[in-house]
C-alpha positions in Angstrom: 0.0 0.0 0.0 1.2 4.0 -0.7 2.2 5.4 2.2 0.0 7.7 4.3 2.2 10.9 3.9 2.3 9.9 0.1 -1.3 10.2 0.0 -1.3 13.0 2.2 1.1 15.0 -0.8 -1.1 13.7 -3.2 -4.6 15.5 -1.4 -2.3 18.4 -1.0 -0.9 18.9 -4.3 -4.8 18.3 -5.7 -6.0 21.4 -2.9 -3.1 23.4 -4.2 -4.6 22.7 -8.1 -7.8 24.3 -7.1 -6.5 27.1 -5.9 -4.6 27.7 -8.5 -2.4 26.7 -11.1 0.6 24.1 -10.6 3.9 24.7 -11.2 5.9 22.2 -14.0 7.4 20.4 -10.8 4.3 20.1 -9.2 2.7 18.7 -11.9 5.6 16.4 -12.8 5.4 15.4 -8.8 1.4 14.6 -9.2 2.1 12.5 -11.8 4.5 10.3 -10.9 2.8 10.2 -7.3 -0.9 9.0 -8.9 1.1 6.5 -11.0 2.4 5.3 -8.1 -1.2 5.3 -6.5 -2.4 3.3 -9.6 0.1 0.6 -9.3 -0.6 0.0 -5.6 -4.0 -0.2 -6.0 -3.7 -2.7 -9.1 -1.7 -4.6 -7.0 -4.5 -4.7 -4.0 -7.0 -5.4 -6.2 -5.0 -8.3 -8.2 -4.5 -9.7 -5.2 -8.2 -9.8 -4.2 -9.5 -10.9 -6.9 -6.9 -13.9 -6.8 -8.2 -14.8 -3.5 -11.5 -15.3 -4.9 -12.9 -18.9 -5.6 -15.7 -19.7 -7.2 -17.5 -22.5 -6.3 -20.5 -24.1 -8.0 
C-alpha cells in the first residue's frame, strides 16, 4: 500500500490545483505520485480478486 504521507502530498498537491495553477514540478510530482497510487492499487485489487474462488 502507498504510504500515508504519500497520499497525504497527493490531497495536498490536488487542494493546491484548485487554488490555483501548478507549477511544472508540481505537476511532474502529481504524476509520478498518482502512477504510483495506480500501481498500488492494481496490485491490491489483483491480489483480491486472486483470492477469490468460485464454487459451484
Amino acid at each position: 500500500m502507498i504510504e500515508t504521507k504519500r497520499l497525504a502530498r497527493i490531497n495536498e498537491l490536488a487542494k493546491i490545483a484548485k487554488e490555483r495553477e501548478l507549477t511544472p514540478e508540481e505537476l511532474a510530482e502529481r504524476d509520478v505520485l498518482r502512477k504510483e497510487y495506480l500501481a498500488a492499487f492494481r496490485a491490491n485489487f489483483k491480489k483480491q480478486l486472486d483470492n477469490i474462488e468460485i464454487v459451484d
